[in-house]
C-alpha positions as CSV (number, residue, x, y, z in Angstrom):
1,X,228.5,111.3,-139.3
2,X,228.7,109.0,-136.2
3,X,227.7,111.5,-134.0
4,X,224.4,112.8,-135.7
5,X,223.5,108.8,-136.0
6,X,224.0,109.1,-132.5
7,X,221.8,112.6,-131.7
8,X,219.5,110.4,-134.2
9,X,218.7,107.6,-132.2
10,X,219.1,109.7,-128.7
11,X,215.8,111.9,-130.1
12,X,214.0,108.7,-130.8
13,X,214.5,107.5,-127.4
14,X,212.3,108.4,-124.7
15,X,213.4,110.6,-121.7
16,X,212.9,109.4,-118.1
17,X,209.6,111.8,-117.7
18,X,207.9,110.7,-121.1
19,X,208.6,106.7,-119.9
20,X,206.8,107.7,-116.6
21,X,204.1,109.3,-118.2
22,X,203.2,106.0,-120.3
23,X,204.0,103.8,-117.5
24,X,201.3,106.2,-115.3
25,X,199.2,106.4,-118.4
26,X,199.1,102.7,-118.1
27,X,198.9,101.9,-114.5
28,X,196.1,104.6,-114.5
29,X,193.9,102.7,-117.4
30,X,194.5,99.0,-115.9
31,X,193.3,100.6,-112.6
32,X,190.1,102.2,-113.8
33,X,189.1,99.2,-115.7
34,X,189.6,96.7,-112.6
35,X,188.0,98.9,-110.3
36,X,185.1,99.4,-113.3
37,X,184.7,95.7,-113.7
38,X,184.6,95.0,-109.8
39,X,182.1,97.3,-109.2
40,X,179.6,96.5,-111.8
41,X,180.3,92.4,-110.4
42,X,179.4,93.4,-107.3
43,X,176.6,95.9,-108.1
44,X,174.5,93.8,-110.4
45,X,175.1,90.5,-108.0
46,X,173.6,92.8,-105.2
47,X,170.6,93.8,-107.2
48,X,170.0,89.9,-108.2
49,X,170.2,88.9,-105.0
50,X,168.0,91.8,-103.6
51,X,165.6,90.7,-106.4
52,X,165.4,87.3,-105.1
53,X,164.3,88.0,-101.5
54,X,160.8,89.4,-103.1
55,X,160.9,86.3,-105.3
56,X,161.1,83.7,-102.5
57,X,157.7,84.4,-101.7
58,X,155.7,83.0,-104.7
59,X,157.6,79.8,-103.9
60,X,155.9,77.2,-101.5
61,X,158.5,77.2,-99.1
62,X,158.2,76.5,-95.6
63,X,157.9,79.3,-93.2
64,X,160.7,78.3,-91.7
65,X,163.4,77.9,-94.5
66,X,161.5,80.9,-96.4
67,X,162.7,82.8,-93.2
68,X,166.4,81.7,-93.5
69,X,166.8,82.2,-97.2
70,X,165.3,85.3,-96.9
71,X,167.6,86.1,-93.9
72,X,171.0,84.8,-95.6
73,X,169.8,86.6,-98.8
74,X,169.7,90.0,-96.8
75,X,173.0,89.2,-95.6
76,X,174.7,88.5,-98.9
77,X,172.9,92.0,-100.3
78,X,174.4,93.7,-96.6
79,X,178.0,91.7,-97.4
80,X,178.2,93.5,-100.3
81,X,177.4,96.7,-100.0
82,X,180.3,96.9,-96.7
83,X,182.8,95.5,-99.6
84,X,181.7,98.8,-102.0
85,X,182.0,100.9,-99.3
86,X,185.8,99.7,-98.3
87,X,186.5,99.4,-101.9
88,X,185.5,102.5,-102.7
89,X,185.6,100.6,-106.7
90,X,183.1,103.7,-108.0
91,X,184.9,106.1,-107.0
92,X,188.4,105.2,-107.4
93,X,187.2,103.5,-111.3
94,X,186.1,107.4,-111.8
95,X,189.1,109.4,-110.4
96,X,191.5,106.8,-111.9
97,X,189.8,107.2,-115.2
98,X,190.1,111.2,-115.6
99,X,193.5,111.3,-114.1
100,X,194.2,108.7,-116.7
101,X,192.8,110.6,-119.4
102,X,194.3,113.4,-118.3
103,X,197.7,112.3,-118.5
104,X,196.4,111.3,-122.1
105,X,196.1,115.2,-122.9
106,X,198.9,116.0,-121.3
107,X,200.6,113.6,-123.3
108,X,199.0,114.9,-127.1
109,X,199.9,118.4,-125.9
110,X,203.5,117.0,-125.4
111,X,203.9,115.5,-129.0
112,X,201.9,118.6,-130.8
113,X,203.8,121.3,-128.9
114,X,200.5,122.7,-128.6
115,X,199.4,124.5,-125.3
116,X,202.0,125.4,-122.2
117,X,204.2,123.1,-124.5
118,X,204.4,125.9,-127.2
119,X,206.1,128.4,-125.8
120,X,209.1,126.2,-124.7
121,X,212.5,127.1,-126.2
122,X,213.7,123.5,-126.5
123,X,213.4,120.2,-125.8
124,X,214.5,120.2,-122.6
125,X,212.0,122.8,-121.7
126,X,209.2,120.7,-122.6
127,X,210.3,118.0,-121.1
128,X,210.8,119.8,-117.8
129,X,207.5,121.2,-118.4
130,X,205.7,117.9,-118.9
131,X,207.1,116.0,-115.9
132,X,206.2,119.3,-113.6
133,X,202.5,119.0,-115.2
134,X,202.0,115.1,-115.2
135,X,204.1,114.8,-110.9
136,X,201.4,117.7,-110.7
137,X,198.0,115.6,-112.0
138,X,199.1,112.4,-110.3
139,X,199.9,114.7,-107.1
140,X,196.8,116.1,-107.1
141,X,195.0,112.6,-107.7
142,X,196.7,111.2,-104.7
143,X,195.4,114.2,-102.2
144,X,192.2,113.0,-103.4
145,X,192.3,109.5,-102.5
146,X,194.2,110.5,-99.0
147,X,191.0,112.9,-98.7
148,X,188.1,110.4,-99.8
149,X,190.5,107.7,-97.6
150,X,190.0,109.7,-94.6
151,X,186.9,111.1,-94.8
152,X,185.2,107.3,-94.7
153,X,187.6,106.6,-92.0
154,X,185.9,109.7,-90.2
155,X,182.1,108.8,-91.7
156,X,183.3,105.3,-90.0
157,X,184.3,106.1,-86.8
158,X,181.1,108.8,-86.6
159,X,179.0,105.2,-87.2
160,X,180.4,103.7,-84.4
161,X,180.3,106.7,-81.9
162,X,176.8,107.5,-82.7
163,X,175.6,103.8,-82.2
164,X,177.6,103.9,-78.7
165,X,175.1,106.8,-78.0
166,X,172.2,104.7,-78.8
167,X,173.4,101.7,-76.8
């Protein structure tokens, strides 16, 4: 009697993979949504302050302080469009968000037995199965970032070179 209690509560506990998966599941979601809410900050303060560089001009403002708020506004808009660039905060909120979602169906797949997960024999099986599928997906997210990582390092350096050219 002790031991089926025992296989009880071992089946109700979760394996190594499946506490992975949630912590990923959750690192993946928290990610997205900072990356989300920094970009839409940042996008709509650039727009505002883009806005108010035409706007300066129905003011009667000097010439010369209408040229430096107009100047220091232009910075600002420049400022923070080089912080989107180096955040990449689109980007990353989008490929965090579908691997997140795609550990999500993973996950249902898991706990339906539905899909690859069908055809396994046991527990175990499925189990093996879903931490080869979900190292795979975060794998595979990863390669992206290193990719998108070095091909603005590369768009970088291609900035510099060419405006050595010109100089």
């Amino acid at each position: 009697m002790e031991h089926q209690a025992q296989s009880a509560v071992a089946n109700d506990q979760q394996s190594p993979t499946q506490e992975r998966l949630e912590d990923q599941i959750g690192w993946y979601d928290r990610k997205s949504q900072a990356a989300q809410r920094r970009y839409k900050i940042l996008k709509l303060a650039q727009v505002i302050i883009a806005g108010l560089i035409p706007l300066l001009s129905v003011f009667p403002i000097p010439e010369q302080q209408f040229k430096w708020a107009a100047a220091i506004l232009g910075l600002l808009v420049l400022i923070i469009e080089a912080v989107q660039q180096l955040n990449q905060d689109q980007q990353n909120w989008i490929a965090y968000r579908s691997t997140c979602e795609a550990l999500k169906h993973e996950k249902y797949l898991y706990l339906a037995a539905a899909g690859p997960y069908g055809n396994a024999e046991s527990r175990e099986k499925r189990i093996a199965l879903l931490a080869d599928r979900i190292e795979g997906l975060i794998s595979q997210e990863h390669a992206k970032w290193v990719s998108a990582q070095e091909q603005a390092r590369a768009r970088d350096r291609g900035a510099v070179d060419e405006s050595k050219e010109h100089a």
